[in-house]
C-alpha positions in Angstrom: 9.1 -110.1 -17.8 5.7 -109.7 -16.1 6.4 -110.9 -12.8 2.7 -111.0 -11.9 2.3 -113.4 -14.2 5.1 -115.4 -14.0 4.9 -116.2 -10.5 2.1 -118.3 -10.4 3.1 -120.5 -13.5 6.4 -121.3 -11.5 4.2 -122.2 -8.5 1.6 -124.2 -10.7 4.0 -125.9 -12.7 6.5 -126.7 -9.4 3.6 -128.3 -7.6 2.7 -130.6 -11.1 6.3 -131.4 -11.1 6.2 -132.7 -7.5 3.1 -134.9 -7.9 5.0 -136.5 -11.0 7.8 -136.9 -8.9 6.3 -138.0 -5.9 4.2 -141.3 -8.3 6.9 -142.5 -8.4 8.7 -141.8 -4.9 6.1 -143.6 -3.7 5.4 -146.3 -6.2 7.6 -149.5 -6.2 11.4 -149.6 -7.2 12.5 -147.1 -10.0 15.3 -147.4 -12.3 18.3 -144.8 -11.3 20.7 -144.3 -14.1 24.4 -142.1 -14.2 24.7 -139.7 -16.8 27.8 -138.8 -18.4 29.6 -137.2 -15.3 28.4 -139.8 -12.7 25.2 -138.1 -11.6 22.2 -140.4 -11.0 19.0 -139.7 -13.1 15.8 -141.2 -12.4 12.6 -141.5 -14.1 11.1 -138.8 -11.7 14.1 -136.2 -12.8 12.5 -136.8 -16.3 8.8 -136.5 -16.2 9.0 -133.6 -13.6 11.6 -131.6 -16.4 8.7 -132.7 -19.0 6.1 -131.1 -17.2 8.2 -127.5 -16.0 9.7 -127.2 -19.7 6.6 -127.6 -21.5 4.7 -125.3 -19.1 7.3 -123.0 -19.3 7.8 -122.7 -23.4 4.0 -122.5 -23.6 3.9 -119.2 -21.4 7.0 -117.8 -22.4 8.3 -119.0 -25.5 10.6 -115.9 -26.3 12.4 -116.6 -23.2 15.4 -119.1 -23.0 15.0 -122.0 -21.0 18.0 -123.8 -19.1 17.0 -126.9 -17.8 19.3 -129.4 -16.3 18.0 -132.6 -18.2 18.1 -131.0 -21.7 21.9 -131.3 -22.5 21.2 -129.2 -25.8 20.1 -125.9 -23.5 23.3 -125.9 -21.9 25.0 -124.5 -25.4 22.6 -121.6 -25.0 24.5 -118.1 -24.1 22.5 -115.6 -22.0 22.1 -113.1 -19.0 18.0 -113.3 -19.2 16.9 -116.8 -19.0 14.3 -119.1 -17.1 16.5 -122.1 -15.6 15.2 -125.3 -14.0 16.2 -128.4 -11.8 13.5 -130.4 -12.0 14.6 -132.6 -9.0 17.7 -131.1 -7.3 19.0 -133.5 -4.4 18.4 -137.3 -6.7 20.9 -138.7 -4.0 18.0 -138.1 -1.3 15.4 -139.1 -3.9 16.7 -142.4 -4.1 17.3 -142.9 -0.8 13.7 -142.0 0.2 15.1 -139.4 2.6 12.8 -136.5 1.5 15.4 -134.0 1.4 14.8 -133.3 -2.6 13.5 -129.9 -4.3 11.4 -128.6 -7.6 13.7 -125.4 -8.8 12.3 -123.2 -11.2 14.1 -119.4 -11.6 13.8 -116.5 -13.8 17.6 -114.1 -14.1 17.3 -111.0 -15.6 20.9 -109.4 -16.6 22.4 -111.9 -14.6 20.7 -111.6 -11.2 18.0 -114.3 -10.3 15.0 -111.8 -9.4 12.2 -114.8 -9.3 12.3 -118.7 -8.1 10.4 -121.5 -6.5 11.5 -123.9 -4.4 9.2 -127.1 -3.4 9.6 -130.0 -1.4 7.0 -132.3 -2.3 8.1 -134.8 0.1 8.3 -132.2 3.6 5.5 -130.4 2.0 7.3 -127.0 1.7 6.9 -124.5 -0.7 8.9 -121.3 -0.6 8.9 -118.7 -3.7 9.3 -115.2 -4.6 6.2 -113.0 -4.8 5.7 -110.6 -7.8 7.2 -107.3 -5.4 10.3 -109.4 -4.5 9.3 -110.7 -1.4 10.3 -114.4 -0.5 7.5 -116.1 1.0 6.1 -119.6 2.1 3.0 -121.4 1.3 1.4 -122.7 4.1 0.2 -126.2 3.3 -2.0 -128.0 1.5 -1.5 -126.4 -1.4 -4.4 -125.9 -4.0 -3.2 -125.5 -7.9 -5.4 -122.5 -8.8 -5.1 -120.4 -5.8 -2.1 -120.3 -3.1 -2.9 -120.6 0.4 -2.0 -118.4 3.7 1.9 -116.9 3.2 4.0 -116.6 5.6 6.5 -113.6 4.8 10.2 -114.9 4.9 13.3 -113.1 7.0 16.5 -113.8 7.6 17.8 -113.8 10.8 19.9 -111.3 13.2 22.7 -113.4 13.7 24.9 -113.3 16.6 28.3 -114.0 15.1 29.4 -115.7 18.7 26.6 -118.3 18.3 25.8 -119.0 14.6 23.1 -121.9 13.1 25.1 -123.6 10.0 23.9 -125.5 7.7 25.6 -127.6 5.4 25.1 -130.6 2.6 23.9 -133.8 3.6 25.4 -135.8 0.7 28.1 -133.7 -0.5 29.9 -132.8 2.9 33.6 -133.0 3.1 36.9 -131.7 5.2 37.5 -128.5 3.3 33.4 -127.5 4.2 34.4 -128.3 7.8 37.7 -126.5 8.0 35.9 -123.5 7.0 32.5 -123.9 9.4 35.6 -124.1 11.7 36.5 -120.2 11.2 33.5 -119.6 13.2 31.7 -119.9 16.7 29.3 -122.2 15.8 26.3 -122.6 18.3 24.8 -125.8 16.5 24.7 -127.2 13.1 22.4 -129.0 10.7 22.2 -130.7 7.3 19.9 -131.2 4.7 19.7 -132.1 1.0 19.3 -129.9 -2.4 18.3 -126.2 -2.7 17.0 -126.5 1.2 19.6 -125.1 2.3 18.9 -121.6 0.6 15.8 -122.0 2.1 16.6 -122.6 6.1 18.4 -119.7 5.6 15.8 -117.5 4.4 13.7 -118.5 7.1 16.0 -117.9 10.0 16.3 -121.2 10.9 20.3 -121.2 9.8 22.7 -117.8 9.4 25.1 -119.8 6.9 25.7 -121.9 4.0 29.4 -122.5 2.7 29.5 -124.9 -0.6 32.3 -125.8 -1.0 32.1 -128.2 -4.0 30.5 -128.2 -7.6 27.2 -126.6 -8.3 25.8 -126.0 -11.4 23.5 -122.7 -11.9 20.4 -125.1 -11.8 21.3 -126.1 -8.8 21.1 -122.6 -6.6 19.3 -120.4 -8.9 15.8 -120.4 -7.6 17.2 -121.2 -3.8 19.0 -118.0 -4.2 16.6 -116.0 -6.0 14.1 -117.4 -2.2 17.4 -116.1 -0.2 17.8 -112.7 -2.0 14.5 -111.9 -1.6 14.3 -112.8 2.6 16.9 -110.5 2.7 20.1 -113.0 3.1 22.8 -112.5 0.7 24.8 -115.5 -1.9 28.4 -114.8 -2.5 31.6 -116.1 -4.2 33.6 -118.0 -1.8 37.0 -116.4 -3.1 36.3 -112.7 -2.9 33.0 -112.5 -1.7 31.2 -110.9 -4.5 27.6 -111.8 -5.1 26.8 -115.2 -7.6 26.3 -114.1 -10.9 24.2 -116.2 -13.2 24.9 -116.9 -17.1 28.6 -117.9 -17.0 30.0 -120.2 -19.8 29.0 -123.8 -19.2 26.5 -122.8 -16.1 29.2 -124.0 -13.6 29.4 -122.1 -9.7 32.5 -121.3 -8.2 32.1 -122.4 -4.6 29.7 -120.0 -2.8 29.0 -118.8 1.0 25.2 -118.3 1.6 24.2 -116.2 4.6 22.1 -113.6 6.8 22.7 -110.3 6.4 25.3 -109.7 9.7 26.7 -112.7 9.3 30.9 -111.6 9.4 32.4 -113.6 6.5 35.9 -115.3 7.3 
C-alpha cells in the first residue's frame, strides 16, 4: 500500500463522512434503530458508511474493506484489510453529547499501520502521516489541503500519579476494580475511539476496556496511539492487539503510554 496516497483519502473521506453525519446531528429528530445484537443505528451511521466505502473501493478496489454497517464484509477472512466505523460512539450521537468519531484504518499482516480518527462534533482530527507519525489537524479543516499539524506524543507517566481514562457509556465494576490496581491522580471519560486518542496526546497514560469491542471499533484509534508512541495490548497476557481474528471480535484490551507499569 502507498501510504502517501492513502492518507489523504482517509482524511478526505473522514471529514465527508462527518458533514453527512453532522446534517443530521444537527437537523431535527432522527430515527435510531437496534440491529440484531441491540446496537442502535441511525441514519447518520448509514450515509457516513456510504460515503467512506464508496470512496474507499474507488481508490483501492483490490483491497478488502471491513466496514461495520455491511454485515456481508464481516464473512471476509484477512490480515491486509481497510476497516471502517463510520460513526463509533451512536450512544453519544443520539444523545447529542458530541463524544462520537469517523474511523477509517488500513492493517497490513495484522498490525494497523494507518488510521483516522475525527470528531466532527469537538472538531478534532487526529491521523497517521505517511512516515508513521500520529498527528493532529489543527482546525478548520479544508478538504484539499490539511492545515497546521501538531506532532502527537505520549506522555512520561509517573506511575504514582496516573491520568485514566475510561468509557463514558460502557463503564462498569470490573473497569473500576482494575483502574483500582493503580495510584490514580485524576480520571476522565469520554465516548468512542477518543479514548485512543487522549492518550496519544498526553492528556491520559491509560485505557483498560474491559467489555466488547469489535476490530472497527479500535483499529484506527490504535493505529493514532501506535504511532504517538503509546502501546495497545491484550488484557490477559499483555500482548499487543492483533487485527484479522475470526468474526472481528477484541478480547478486552489495556491502552497506555509507554512507562506506564501494567498490573
Amino acid at each position: 500500500m502507498d501510504l502517501a496516497k492513502l492518507v489523504p483519502v482517509m482524511r478526505r473521506l473522514a471529514l465527508d463522512a462527518g458533514d453527512a453525519i453532522m446534517a443530521v446531528y444537527d437537523g431535527p429528530d432522527f430515527e435510531v434503530r437496534a440491529k440484531g445484537d441491540a446496537s442502535p443505528v441511525t441514519e447518520a451511521d448509514e450515509a457516513a458508511d456510504a460515503v467512506i466505502s464508496a470512496g474507499l473501493r474507488a481508490a483501492f478496489p483490490g483491497v478488502p474493506l471491513i466496514t461495520e454497517e455491511q454485515a456481508e464484509s464481516h464473512a471476509l477472512s484477512a490480515q491486509t484489510f481497510l476497516i471502517v466505523d463510520p460513526l463509533d460512539g451512536t450512544k453519544e450521537f443520539v444523545q447529542r453529547r458530541g463524544d462520537f468519531t469517523v474511523n477509517i484504518a488500513y492493517v497490513e499482516n495484522g498490525v494497523p499501520v494507518s488510521g483516522v480518527v475525527y470528531a466532527p462534533a469537538k472538531g478534532r482530527l487526529f491521523y497517521t502521516s505517511a512516515a508513521g507519525q500520529s498527528v493532529e489537524e489543527v482546525g478548520p479543516f479544508a478538504k484539499d489541503q490539511p492545515g497546521p499539524l501538531k506532532p502527537l506524543q505520549v506522555s512520561r507517566p509517573d506511575n504514582g500519579a496516573l491520568m485514566v481514562v475510561a468509557s463514558k457509556s460502557h463503564r462498569d465494576q470490573a473497569t473500576d476494580d482494575y483502574i483500582s490496581r493503580y495510584a490514580v491522580k485524576d480520571m476522565t471519560s469520554a465516548g468512542s475511539s477518543l479514548k485512543f486518542c487522549l492518550v496519544a496526546t498526553g492528556e491520559a497514560d491509560l485505557y483498560p476496556r474491559l467489555g466488547r469491542t469489535m476490530e472497527w471499533d479500535t483499529a484506527a484509534g490504535d493505529a493514532v496511539l501506535r504511532g504517538a508512541g503509546g502501546q495497545v495490548v491484550r488484557f490477559d497476557d499483555h500482548q499487543p492487539l492483533a487485527y484479522g481474528k475470526a468474526g472481528w471480535d477484541n478480547p478486552f484490551f489495556i491502552a497506555f503510554a509507554k512507562g506506564v507499569v501494567l498490573k
